[in-house]
VMD Tcl script that draws the C-alpha trace (Angstrom):
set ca {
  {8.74 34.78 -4.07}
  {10.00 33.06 -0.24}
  {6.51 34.58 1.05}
  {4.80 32.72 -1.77}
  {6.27 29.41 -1.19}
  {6.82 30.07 2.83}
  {2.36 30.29 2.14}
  {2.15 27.72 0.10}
  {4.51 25.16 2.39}
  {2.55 26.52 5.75}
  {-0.85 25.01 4.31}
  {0.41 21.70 3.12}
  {-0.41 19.21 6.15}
  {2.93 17.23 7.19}
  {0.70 14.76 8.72}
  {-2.19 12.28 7.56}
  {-5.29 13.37 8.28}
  {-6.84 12.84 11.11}
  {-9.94 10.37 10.39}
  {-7.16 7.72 8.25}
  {-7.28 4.61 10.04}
  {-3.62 3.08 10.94}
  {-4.74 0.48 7.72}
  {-4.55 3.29 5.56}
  {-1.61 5.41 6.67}
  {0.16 1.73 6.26}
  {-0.51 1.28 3.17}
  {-0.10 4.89 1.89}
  {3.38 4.84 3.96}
  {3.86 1.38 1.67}
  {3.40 2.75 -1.33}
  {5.66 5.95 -0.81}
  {8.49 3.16 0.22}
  {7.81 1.07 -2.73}
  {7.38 3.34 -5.91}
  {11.24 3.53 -5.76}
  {11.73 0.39 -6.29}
  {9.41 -0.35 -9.17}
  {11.26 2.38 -11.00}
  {14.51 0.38 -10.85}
  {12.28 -3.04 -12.49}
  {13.58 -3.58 -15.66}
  {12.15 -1.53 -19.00}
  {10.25 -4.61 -20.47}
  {8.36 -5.41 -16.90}
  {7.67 -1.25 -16.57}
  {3.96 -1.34 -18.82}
  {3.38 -5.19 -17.34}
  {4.58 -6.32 -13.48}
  {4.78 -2.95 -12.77}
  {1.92 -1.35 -13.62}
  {0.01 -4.44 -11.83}
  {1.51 -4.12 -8.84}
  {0.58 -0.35 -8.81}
  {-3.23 -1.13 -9.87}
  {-3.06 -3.26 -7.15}
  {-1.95 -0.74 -4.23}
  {-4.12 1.78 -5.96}
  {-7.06 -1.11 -5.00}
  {-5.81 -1.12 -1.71}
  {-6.43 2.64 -0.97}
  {-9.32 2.49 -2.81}
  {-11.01 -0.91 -0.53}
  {-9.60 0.51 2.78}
  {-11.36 3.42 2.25}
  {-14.40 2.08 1.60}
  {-14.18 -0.58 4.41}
  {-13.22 2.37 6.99}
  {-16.55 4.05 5.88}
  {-18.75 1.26 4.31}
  {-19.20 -2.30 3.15}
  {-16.67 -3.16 6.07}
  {-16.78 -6.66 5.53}
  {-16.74 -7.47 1.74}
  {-14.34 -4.51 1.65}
  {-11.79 -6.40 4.12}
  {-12.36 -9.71 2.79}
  {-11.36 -7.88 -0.69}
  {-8.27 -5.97 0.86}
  {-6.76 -9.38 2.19}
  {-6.88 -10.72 -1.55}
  {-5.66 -7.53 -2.86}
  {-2.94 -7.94 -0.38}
  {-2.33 -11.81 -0.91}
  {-1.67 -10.51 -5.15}
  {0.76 -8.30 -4.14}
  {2.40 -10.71 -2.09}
  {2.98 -13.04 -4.57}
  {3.97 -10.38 -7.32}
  {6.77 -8.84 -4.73}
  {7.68 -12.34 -4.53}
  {7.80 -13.38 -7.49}
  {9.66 -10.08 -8.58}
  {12.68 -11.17 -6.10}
  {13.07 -14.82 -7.24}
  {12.86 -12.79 -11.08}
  {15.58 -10.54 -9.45}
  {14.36 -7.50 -10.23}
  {14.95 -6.27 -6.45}
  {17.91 -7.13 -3.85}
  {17.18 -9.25 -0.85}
  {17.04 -6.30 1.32}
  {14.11 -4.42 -0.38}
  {12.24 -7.44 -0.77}
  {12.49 -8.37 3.19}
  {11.32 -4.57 3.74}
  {8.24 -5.02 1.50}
  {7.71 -8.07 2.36}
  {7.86 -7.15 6.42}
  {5.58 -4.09 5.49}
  {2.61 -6.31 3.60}
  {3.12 -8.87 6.58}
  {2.29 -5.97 8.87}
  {-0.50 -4.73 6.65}
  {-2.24 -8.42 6.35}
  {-2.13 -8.63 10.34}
  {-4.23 -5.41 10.49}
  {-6.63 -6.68 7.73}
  {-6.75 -9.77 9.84}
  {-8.06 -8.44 13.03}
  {-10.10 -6.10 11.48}
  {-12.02 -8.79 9.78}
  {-11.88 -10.94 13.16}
  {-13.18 -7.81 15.05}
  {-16.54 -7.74 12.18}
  {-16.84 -11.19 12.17}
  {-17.42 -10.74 16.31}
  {-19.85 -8.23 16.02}
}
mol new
graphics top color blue
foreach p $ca { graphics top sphere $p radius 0.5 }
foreach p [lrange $ca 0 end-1] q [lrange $ca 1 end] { graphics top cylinder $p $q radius 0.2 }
display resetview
């Protein structure tokens, strides 16, 4: 049974793969941060603000994946809005006080980060 899971554990990658962009490892790394603390939202807000805010970081992968190997523009320009959503839903969750002061700085710092990227990246096709 170790050899079995000693296999198993030896093929799972402990890094991202190699062609993610930094965009996408950010907002992957988000999520994983964040899931924790949409599981402490109240009950009532778990099938409403919840779920939202998931569909929306679900969008997120979804656009930066198809701006890192598509419709780069429109896909960006869709990514900042997706981003701008969650923004408001994070804070309007905190002023709701469904999370401390301390998670909501971290997520808040972390879609900060993630709207510079989205930024420069649209900058950087609007140059080209």
């Amino acid at each position: 049974m170790t050899e079995v899971e000693n296999t198993f554990l030896s093929n799972v990658p402990d890094e991202w793969e190699p062609t993610d962009s930094i965009l996408q490892k950010k907002i992957c790394k988000m999520i994983e941060d964040t899931y924790p603390i949409l599981q402490n939202f109240p009950k009532s807000e778990r099938y409403a603000m919840t779920a939202d805010m998931k569909r929306i970081m679900d969008t997120m992968v979804e656009l930066t994946i198809d701006a890192d190997n598509h419709h780069r523009k429109t896909a960006l320009e869709k990514l900042d809005i997706a981003n701008k959503k969650l923004k408001k839903y994070v804070h309007l969750s905190f002023r709701l006080r469904f999370m401390p002061p301390r998670q909501y700085k971290r997520w808040s710092a972390m879609l900060k980060e993630i709207g510079q990227i989205i930024g420069g990246r649209i900058a950087e096709s609007r140059n080209r």
